[in-house]
N, C-alpha and C positions, 0 to 999 in steps of 0.2 A: 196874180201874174196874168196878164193879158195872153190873149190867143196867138199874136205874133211874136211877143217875146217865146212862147212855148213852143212853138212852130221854130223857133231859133235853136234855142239849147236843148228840145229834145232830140235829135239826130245824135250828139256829143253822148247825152247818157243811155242813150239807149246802146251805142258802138262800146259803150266802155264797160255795160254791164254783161253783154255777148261775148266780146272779150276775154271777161272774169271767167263767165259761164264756161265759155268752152276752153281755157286752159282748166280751171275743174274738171271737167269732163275729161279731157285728156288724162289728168292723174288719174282718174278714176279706173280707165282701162287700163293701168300697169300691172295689176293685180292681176286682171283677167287674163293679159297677155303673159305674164309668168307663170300659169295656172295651163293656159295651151299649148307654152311652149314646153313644159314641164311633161306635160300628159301626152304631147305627143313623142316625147324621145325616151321615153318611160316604156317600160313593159309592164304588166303587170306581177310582181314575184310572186316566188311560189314558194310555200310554207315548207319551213325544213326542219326533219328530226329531232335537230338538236332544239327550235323553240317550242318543240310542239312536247318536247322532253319539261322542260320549264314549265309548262303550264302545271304541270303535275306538284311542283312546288311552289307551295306558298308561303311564299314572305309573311310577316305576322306586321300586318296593316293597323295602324290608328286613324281613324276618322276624327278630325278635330269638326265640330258643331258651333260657334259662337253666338250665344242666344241674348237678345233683350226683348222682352214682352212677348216671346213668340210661346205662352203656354198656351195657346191654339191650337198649334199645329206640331209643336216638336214632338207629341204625342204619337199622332198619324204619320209624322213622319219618319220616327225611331223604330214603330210597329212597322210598317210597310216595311220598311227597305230591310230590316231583319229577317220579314217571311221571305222577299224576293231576290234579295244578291244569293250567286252561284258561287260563294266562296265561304269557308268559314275561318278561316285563321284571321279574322278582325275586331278590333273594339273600338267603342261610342265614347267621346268624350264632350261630355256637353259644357260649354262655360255659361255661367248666368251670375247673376249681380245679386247681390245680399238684399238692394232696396226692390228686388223685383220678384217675391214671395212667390204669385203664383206660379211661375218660371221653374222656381226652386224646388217646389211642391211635384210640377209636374215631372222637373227630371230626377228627382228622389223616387218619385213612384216608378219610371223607369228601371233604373237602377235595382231596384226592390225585386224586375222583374225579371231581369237577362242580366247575366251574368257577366259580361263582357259590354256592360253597357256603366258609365262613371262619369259623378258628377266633378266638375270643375270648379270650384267658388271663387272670383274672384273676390280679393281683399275689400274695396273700397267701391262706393257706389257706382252708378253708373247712369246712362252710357257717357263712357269714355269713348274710345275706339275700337274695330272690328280690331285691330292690328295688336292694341290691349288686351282684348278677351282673349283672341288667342294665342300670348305669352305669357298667359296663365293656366290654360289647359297645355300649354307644355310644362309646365313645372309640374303639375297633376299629374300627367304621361312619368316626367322622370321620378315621381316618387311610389309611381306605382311599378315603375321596372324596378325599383330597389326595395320595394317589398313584395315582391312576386319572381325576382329573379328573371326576368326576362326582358325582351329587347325586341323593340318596333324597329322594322328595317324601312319602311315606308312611311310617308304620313299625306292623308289625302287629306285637304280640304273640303268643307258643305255646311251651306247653308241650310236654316231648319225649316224650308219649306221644299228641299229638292228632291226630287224622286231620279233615285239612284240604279240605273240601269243594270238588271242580274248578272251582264257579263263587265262591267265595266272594271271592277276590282281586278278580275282576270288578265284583263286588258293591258291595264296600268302593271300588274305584278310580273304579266311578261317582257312588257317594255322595259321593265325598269333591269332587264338583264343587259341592256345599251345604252338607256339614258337615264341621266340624272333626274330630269323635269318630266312628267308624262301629262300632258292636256288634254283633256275629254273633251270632245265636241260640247257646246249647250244648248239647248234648245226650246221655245217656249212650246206646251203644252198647247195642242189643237184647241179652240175655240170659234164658237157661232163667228157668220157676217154682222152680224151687230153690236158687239165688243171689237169699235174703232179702235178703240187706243194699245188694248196687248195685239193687236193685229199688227201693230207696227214692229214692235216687240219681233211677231212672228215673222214677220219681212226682212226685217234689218236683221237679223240673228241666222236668219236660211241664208242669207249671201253673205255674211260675214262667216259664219261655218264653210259654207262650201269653199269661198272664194277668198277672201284676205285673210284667214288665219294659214291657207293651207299657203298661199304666196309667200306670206311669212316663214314657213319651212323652206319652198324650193330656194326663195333668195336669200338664205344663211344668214337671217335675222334673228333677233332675239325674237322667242313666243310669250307674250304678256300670258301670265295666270289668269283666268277669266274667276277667280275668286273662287269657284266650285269644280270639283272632276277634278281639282290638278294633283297630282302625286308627286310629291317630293322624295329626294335620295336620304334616306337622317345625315349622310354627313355634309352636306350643305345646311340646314339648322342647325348644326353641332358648331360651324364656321361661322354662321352669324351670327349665334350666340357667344363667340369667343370675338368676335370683333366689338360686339355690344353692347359687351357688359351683361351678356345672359337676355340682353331682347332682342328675338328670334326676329320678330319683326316689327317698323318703327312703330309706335304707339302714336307718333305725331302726322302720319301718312294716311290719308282716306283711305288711299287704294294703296294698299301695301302687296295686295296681290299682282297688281301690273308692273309694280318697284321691285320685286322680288324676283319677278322674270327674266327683268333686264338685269340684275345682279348675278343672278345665274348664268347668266348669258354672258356678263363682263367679265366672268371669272372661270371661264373654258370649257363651264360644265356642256353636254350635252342634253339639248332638249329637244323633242318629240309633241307636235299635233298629231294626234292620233286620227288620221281621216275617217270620213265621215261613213259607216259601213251600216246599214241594213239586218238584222238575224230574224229569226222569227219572234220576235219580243220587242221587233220595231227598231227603230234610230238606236243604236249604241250608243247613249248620249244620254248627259243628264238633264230630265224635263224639269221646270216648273212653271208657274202660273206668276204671272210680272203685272205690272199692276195694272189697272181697269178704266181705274179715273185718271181724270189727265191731270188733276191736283196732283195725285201719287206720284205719278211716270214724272212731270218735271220735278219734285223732288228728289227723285232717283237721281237722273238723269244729270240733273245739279250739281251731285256730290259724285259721279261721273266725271263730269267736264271739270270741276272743281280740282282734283285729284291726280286727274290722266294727263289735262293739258294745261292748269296752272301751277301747281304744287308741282308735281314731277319736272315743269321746265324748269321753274326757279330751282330745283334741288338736284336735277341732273344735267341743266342745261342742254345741249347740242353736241354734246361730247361724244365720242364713238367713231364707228368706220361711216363709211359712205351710208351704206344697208340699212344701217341703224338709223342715221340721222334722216332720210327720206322717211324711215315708218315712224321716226316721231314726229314726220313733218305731217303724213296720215293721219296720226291721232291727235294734232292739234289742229287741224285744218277747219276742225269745225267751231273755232270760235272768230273764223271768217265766212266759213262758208255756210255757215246757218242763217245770220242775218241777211246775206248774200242770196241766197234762195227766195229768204223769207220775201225781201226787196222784191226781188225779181215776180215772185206769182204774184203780189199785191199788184205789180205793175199789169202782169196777163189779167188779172182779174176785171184789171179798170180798163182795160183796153177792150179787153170784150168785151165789156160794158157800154161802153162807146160803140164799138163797132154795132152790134145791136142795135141802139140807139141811132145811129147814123141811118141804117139802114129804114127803120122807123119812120124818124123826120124827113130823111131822102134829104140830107146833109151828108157832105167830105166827113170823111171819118180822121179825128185830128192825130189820130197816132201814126196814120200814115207816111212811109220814110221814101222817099225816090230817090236816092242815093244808093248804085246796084252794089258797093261794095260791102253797105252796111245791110243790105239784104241780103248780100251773100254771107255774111257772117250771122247772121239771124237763122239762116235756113241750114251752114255747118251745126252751130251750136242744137237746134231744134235735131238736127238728126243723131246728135251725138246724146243727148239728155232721152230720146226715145229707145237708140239701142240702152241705154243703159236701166231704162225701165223693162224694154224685153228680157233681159239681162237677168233682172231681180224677180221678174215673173218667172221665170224658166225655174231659178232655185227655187220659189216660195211653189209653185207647182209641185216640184221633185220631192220637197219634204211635204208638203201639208195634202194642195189639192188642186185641179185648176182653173174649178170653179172659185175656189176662194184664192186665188191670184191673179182674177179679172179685176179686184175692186183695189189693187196694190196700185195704179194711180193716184187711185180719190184719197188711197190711204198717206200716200210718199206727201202731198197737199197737209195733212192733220200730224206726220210726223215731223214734217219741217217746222211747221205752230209749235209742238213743246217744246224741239229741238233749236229754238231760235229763242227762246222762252226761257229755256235752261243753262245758254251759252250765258244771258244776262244778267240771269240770276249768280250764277257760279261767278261771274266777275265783277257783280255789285259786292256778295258775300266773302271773297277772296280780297278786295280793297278793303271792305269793312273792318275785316281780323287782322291786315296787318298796317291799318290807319292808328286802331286800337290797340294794337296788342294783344289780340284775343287768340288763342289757338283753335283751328278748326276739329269741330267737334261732327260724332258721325252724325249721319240724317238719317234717322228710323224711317223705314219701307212696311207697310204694312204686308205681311203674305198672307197668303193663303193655301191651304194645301188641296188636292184633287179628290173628290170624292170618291166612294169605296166603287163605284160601279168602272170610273176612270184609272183604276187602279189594277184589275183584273187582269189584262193582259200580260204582267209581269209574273205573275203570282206560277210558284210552282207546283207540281201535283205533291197531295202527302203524301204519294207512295218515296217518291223522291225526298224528302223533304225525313223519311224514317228511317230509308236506309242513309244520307249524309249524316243523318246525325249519332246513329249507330243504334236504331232501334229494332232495324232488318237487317239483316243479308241480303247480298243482290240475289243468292242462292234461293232463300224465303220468300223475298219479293216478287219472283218468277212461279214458283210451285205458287204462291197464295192467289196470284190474278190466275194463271189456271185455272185454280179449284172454283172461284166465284163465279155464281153465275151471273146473266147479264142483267141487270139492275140493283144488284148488289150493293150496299155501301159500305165501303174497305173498312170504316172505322170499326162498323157493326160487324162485321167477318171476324177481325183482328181480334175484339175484346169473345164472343161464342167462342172459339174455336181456345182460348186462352193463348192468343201470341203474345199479345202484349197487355200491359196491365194498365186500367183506367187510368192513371197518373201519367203513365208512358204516354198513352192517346190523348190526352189532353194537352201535355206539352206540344208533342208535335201538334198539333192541329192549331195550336196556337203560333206558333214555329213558323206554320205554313198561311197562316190566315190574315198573320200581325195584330192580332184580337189579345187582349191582356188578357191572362190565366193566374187563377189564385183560387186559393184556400177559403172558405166563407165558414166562418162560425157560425152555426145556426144560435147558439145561446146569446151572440148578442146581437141579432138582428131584434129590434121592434115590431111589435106584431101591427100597430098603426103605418110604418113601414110598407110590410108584406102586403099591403093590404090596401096599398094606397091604388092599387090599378084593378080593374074588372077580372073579376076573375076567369072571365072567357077569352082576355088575352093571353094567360100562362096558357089555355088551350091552344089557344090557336098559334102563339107564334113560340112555346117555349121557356115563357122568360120569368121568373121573378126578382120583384122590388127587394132589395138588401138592404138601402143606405141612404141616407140624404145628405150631404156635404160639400158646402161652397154655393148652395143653389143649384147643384144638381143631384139630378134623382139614377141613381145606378140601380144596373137590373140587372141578373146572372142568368144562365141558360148553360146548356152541355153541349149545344150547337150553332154553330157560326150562325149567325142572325143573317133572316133575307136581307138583302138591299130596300124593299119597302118600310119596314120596321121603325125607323124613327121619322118615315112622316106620318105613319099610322099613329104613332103613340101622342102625335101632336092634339091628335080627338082626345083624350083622354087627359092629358098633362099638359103644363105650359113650360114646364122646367126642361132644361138642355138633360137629355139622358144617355150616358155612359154606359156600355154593355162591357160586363165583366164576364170570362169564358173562366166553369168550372169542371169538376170532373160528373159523370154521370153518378155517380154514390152522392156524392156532395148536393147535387142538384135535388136529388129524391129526399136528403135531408130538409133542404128550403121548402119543398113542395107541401112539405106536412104542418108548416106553419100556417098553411091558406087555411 
């Protein structure tokens, strides 16, 4: 294209892509504007008797888990959130697939370990869909209410890599005394300025938390399931299993979580965002870690926009009140406004590139526009894409930090890249399945779960952690901190003094630690085994060699292991090592084998 033809029609695209720009931006403040107009005719309430009565009862919760290849992490993450949730009337139901052993392995062992913790098998290989796995860990759920006699009044949702916040059960059990749906804030897990891509994660998630999920509540819209936190009523599963021929939810639906909201929604139930609150144990919100590479994230993100804003349109169309149909106009908008974006910085890019360049050679800069209405529209649109960058800085501050929501610019630039990436993806791969006749199948997310150091803040004290479980008295529990004096270690008090008996202190501490706890035969450990690490590491950190199995080397001890411990043991071993928590008898039995 010549320089004059360019100097011709760009004036035309440039007006038309400012245009676009700033009616997006317009929508984009409606949320905010519902959110201040909300918050300013609002009071804040004030807690009454009667729900503060409710807390004290607890609903008997199941946690559905639906697992493919996640024998990683389901581990760390069945352990954690058992030492750290503030509730105890709940059970684990993990689903895993017959062709995915380790999976199986891992949530047997579980199982093995807590009581209230049960495995789901589904029938036929996998992966099928999330929406599949978990219409089999409710058949699992109903054959276990009928051989145990009792009855789940809630069922939350999570995935096996979430760290489940100590009050959130709470939360949900109180809510659930007015609404049917209860939704957990979610939130990504703090990480460095240098992990670009879950940064965005952390940006996009702090103002969708703050700001369009809670808009979602003031404007009496349906609340999408965000797939984890969410607490369901049982008799809305009990209703979709009776319209479905007994599946809870569709098998053929990516996101059955986001389907499921709005069915709730179309069917009178009441549901509840539970806003975004602060305690001492941080965000009331379920954290986890979202993916890192940007291979991952558009895969995600794919089966996202695949799901939210193709599948959901073809299968629920536009149908609804007003309320409804603008927020499904929200969450389909970005298989316009992604490309749309994307356009547009490619354009800033080249332009300042030019402009640069212009300056340079002490040449006209060719993007130059003299047309003041098309400057005036250039310079609305610029100010409205700024407030709304201040906008996402203010939330990603609020939650995270402010230093790390100076770089939410450079980052909104690398989010719009997968998110323009992911739009094309999701409608290459949505033409393709139904060119073919293929059914869309889920897209594995790799997780990852938080390290035990990232994990601390949640964690309860054991004194706490003896009397919930009925091993004190708050009565005991007061007289015994008394008696101790200060550097004391409660366990070593508890087992001298004979409060509790070494089996007792082991459970809880296990209880409170999320560290697996069991029994070791010393007759059949191998003495090349016991023997495979120096023997001035059992000195120094506690620990011996039991087992070898799968390619990893377990080690037992009667004390929660430092945090340095397995990259110490990396000098010594090349194998992944597993710490098994035993009783202090037990351990004195291992010790005689060195």
């Amino acid at each position: 294209m010549s320089l004059p033809q360019f100097s011709f029609i760009w004036p035309s695209i440039l007006a038309v892509l400012a245009l676009l720009l700033l009616l997006s931006g317009i929508d984009d403040l409606i949320p905010v504007i519902i959110c201040v107009k909300h918050w300013l005719k609002t009071r804040k309430p004030s807690g009454s008797a009667i729900l503060q009565e409710l807390l004290k009862a607890e609903r008997r919760i199941a946690i559905f888990v639906p697992c493919w290849k996640e024998s990683e992490v389901i581990g760390n993450m069945v352990r954690h959130n058992m030492a750290a949730i503030c509730y105890s009337n709940f059970d684990f139901f993990l689903g895993a697939y017959p062709n995915d052993e380790p999976t199986l392995r891992a949530a047997d062992r579980l199982a093995e370990s807590f009581r209230n913790v049960h495995v789901a098998g589904c029938p036929h290989p996998g992966p099928t869909s999330k929406a599949d796995c978990l219409n089999w860990i409710y058949q699992r759920m109903l054959l276990y209410e009928e051989e145990h006699g009792v009855y789940f009044d809630t069922i939350v949702l999570h995935d096996a890599e979430d760290l489940i916040h100590p009050e959130a059960l709470a939360v949900i059990n109180r809510e659930r005394s007015r609404y049917a749906m209860v939704q957990m804030p979610v939130l990504p897990l703090a990480t460095s300025l240098k992990d670009f891509t879950h940064g965005i994660y952390c940006d996009e998630f702090a103002e969708f938390q703050i700001i369009d999920m809670a808009a979602r509540q003031f404007s009496g819209s349906f609340i999408p399931s965000n797939g984890v936190g969410t607490g369901f009523a049982r008799e809305i599963l009990e209703e979709l299993a009776r319209e479905r021929g007994n599946r809870v939810f569709d098998p053929a639906s990516l996101t059955e979580d986001y389907e499921i909201g709005l069915h709730v929604h179309q069917c009178g139930y009441r549901q509840l965002f539970s806003p975004l609150k602060c305690s001492d144990k941080g965000w009331i919100a379920t954290r986890e870690y979202f993916p890192r590479k940007i291979r991952s994230a558009i895969r995600q993100r794919t089966r996202w926009v695949t799901g939210i804003a193709l599948q959901c349109w073809e299968r629920s169309g536009w149908r609804g009140s007003w309320r409804t149909r603008y927020w499904f106009w929200r969450d389909r908008k970005g298989l316009l406004s992604n490309p749309l974006t994307f356009v547009t910085n490619l354009v800033f890019i080249i332009g300042a590139t030019d402009w640069v360049a212009s300056i340079t050679e002490q040449r006209p800069w060719q993007f130059a526009i003299a047309n003041p209405r098309i400057v005036a529209l250039c310079a609305a649109t610029l100010a409205l894409q700024s407030l709304r960058i201040a906008i996402r800085m203010i939330c990603v501050g609020r939650i995270f930090d402010y230093v790390f929501a100076l770089a939410v610019p450079a980052r909104m630039f690398h989010g719009n890249m997968i998110n323009c990436a992911a739009s094309f993806a999701a409608m290459c791969r949505y033409a393709s399945a139904r060119l073919h006749g293929r059914p869309l199948v889920w897209i594995k997310t790799e997780h990852s779960y938080p390290s035990r150091d990232a994990l601390l803040m949640h964690r309860r004290e054991l004194a706490d952690v003896l009397v919930s479980s009925g091993y004190l008295t708050e009565q005991l529990r007061l007289q015994v901190q008394a008696e101790m004096r200060p550097g004391d270690d409660l366990g070593d008090f508890l087992l001298a003094n004979n409060i509790i008996s070494d089996d007792d202190l082991c459970k809880a501490i296990s209880l409170q630690s999320g560290v697996p706890a069991a029994r070791i035969e010393p007759r059949h450990v191998r003495k090349g085994v016991v023997r495979s690490l120096p023997a001035h590491v059992e000195r120094r950190f506690g620990i011996v060699p039991f087992e070898l199995q799968d390619g990893r080397l377990f080690v037992a001890g009667s004390r929660v292991p430092p945090l340095n411990l397995f990259e110490e043991l990396k000098n010594f071993t090349r194998l992944p090592v597993e710490f098994q928590l035993v009783t202090r008898r037990n351990y004195e039995e291992l010790r005689k084998l060195l």
